[in-house]
DSSP file (Angstrom, degrees, kcal/mol; ACC not computed):
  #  RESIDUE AA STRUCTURE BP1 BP2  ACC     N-H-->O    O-->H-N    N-H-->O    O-->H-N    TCO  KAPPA ALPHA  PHI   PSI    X-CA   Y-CA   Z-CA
    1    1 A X     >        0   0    0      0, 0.0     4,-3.3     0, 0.0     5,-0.1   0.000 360.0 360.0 360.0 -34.8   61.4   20.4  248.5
    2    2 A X  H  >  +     0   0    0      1,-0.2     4,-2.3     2,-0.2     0, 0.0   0.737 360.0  57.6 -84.5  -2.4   58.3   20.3  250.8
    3    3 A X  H  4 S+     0   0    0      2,-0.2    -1,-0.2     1,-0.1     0, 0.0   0.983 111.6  46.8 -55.1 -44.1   55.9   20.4  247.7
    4    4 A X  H >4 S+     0   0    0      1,-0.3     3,-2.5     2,-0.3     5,-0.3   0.949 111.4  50.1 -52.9 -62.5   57.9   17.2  246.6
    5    5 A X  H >X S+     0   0    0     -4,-3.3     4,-1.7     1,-0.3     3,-1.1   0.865 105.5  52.6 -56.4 -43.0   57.6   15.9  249.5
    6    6 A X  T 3< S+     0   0    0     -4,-2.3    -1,-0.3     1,-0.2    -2,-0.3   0.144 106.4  52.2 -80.2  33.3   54.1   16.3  249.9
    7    7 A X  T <4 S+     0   0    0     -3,-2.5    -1,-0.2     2,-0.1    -2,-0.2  -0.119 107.7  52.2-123.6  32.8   53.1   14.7  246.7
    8    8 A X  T <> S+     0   0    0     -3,-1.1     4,-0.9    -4,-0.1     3,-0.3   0.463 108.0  53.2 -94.2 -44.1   55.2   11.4  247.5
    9    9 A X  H  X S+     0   0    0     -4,-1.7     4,-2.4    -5,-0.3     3,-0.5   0.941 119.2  36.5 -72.3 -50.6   53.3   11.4  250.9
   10   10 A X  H  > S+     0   0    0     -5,-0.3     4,-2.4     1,-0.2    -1,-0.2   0.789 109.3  58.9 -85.6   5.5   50.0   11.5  248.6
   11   11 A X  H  4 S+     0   0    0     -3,-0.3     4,-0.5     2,-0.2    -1,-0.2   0.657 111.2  45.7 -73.9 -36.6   51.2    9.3  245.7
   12   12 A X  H  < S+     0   0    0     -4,-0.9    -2,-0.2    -3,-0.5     3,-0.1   0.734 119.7  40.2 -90.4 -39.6   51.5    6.8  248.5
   13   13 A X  H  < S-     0   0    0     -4,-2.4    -2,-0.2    -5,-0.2    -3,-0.2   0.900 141.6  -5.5 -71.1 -50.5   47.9    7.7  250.0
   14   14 A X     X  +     0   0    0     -4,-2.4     4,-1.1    -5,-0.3     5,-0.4  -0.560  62.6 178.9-158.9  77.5   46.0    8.1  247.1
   15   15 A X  T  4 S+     0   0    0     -4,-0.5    -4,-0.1     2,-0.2    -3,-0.1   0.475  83.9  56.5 -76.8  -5.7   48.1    7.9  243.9
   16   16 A X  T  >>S+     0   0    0      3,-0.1     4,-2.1     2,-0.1     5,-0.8   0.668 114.3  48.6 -76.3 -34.3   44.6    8.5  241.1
   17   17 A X  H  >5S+     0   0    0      1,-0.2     4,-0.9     2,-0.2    -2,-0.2   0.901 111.4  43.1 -65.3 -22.5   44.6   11.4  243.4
   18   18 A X  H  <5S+     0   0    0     -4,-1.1    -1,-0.2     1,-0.2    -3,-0.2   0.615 115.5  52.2 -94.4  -5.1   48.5   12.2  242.9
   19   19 A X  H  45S+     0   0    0     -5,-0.4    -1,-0.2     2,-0.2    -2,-0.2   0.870 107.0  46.6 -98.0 -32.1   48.2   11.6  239.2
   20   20 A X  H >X5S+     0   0    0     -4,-2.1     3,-1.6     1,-0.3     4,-1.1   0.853 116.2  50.7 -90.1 -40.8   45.1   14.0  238.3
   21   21 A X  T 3<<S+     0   0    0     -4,-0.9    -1,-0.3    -5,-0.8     4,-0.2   0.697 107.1  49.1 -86.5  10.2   47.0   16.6  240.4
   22   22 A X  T 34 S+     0   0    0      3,-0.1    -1,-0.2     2,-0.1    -2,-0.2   0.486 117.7  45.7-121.4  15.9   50.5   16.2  238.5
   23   23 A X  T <4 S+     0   0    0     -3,-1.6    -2,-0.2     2,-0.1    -3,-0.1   0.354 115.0  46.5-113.1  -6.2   48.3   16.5  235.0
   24   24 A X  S  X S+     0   0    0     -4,-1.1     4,-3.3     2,-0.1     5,-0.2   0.421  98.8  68.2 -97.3  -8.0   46.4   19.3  236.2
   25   25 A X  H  > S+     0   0    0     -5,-0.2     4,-1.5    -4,-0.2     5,-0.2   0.988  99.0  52.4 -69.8 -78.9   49.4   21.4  237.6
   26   26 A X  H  4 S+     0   0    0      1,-0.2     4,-0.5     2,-0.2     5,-0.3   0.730 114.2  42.0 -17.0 -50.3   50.6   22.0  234.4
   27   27 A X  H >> S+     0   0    0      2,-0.2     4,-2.7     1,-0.1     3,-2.1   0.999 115.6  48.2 -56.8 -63.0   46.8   23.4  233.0
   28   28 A X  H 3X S+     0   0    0     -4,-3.3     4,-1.9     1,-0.3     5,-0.2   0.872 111.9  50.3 -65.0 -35.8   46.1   25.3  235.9
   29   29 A X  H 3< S+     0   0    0     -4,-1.5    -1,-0.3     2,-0.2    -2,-0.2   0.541 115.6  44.0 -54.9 -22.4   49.9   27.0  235.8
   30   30 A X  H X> S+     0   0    0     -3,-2.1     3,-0.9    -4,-0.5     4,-0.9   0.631 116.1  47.6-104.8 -50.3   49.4   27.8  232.2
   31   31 A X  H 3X S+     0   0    0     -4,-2.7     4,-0.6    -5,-0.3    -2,-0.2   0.870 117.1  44.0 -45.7 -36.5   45.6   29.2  233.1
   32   32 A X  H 3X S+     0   0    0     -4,-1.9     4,-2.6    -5,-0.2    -1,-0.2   0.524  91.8  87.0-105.2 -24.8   47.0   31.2  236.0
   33   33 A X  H <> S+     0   0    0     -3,-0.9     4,-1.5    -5,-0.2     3,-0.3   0.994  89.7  46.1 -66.3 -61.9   50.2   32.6  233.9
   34   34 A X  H  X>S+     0   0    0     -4,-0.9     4,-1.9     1,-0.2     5,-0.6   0.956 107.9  57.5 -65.5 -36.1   48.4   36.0  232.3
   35   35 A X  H  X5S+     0   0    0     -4,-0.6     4,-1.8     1,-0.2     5,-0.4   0.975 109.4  50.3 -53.4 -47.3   46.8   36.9  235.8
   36   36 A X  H  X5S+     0   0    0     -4,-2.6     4,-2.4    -3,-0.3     5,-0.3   0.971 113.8  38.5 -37.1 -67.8   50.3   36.9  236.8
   37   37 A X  H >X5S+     0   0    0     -4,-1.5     4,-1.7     1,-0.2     3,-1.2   0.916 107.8  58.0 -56.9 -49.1   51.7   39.0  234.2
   38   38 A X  H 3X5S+     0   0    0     -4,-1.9     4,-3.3     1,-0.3     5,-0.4   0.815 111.7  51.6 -78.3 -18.7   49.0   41.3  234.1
   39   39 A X  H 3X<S+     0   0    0     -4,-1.8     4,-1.7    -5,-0.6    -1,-0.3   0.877 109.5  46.7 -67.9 -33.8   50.1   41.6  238.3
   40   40 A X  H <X S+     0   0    0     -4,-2.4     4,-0.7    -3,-1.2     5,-0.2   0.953 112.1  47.3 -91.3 -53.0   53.5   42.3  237.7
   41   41 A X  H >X S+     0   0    0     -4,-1.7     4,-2.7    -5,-0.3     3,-0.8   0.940 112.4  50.0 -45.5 -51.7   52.7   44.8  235.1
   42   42 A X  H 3X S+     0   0    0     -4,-3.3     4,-2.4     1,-0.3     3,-0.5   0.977 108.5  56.5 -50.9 -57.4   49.8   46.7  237.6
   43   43 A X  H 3X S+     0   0    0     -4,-1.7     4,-1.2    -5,-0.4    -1,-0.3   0.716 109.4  45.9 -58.2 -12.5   52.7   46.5  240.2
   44   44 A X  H XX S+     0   0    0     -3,-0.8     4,-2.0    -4,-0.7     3,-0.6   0.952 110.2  55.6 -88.9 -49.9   55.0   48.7  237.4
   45   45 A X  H 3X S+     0   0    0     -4,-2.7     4,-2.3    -3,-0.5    -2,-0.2   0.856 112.1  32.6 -81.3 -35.7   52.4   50.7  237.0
   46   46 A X  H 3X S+     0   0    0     -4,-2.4     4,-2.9     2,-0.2    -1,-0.3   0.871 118.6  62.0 -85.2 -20.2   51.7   52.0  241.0
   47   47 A X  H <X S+     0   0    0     -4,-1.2     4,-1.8    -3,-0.6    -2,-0.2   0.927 112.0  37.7 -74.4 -41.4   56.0   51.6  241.4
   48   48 A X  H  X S+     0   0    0     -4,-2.0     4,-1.4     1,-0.2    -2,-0.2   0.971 111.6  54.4 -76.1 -41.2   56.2   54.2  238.7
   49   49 A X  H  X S+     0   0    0     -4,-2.3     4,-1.2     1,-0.2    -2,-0.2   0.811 117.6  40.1 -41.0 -50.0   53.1   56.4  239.8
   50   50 A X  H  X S+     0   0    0     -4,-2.9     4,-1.2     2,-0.2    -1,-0.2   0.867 110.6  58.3 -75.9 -21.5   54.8   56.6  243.5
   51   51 A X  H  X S+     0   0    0     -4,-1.8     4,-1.7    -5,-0.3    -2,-0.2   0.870 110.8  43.3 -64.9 -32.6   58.3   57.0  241.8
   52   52 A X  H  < S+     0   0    0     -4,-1.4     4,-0.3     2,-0.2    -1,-0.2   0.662 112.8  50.0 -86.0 -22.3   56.8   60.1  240.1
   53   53 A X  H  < S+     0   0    0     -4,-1.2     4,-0.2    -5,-0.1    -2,-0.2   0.463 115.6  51.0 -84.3 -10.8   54.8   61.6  243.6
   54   54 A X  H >< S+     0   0    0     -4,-1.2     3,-2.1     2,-0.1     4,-0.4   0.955  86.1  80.7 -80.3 -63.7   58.2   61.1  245.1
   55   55 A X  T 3X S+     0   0    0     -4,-1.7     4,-1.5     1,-0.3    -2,-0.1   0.540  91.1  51.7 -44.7 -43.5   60.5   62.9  242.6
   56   56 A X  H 3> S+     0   0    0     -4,-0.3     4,-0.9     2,-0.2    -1,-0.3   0.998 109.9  49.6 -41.0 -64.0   59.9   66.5  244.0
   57   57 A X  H X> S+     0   0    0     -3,-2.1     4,-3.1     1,-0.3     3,-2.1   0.946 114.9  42.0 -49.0 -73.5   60.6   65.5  247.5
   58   58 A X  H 3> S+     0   0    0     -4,-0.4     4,-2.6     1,-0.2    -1,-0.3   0.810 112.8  54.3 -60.6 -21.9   64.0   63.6  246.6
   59   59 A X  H 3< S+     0   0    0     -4,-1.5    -2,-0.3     2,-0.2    -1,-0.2   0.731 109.7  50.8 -70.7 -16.9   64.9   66.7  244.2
   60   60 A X  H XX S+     0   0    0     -3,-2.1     3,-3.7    -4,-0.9     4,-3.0   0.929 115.9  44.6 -47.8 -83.5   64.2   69.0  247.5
   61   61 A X  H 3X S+     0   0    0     -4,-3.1     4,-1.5     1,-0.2    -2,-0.2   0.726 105.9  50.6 -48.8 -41.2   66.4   66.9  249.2
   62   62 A X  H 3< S+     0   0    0     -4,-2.6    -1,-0.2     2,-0.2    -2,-0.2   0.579 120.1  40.1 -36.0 -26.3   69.0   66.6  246.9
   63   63 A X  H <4 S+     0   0    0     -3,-3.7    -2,-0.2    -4,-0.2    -3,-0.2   0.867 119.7  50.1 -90.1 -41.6   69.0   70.9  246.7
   64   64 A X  H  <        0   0    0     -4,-3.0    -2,-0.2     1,-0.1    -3,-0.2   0.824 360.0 360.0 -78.3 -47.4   68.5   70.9  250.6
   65   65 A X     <        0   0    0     -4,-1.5    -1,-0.1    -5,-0.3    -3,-0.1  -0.256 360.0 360.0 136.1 360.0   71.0   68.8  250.7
């Protein structure tokens, strides 16, 4: 809601400005998409890597009880 609101406040200010940034959100958001995914995937990758340095410990505990 405050994005919205601050591109009404600049539509009102400078509206060539509010127009090249509500045709260029759309590019850069499509530009921007694989560095996301490739983030979320790296993040899988180190969640599983600790999940697997963990998995002794919680199988100790689980015998230790």
């Amino acid at each position: 809601m405050i994005h919205f609101l601050l591109f009404l406040i600049l539509a009102v200010l400078c509206w060539p400005l509010a127009l090249i940034a509500l045709v260029l959100f759309p590019i850069v958001w499509l530009l921007l998409l694989p560095f996301r995914i490739l983030g979320l995937a790296i993040g899988g990758v180190f969640e599983l890597i600790g999940a697997l340095f963990y998995l002794p410990a919680r199988i100790l505990r689980g015998i230790l009880g």
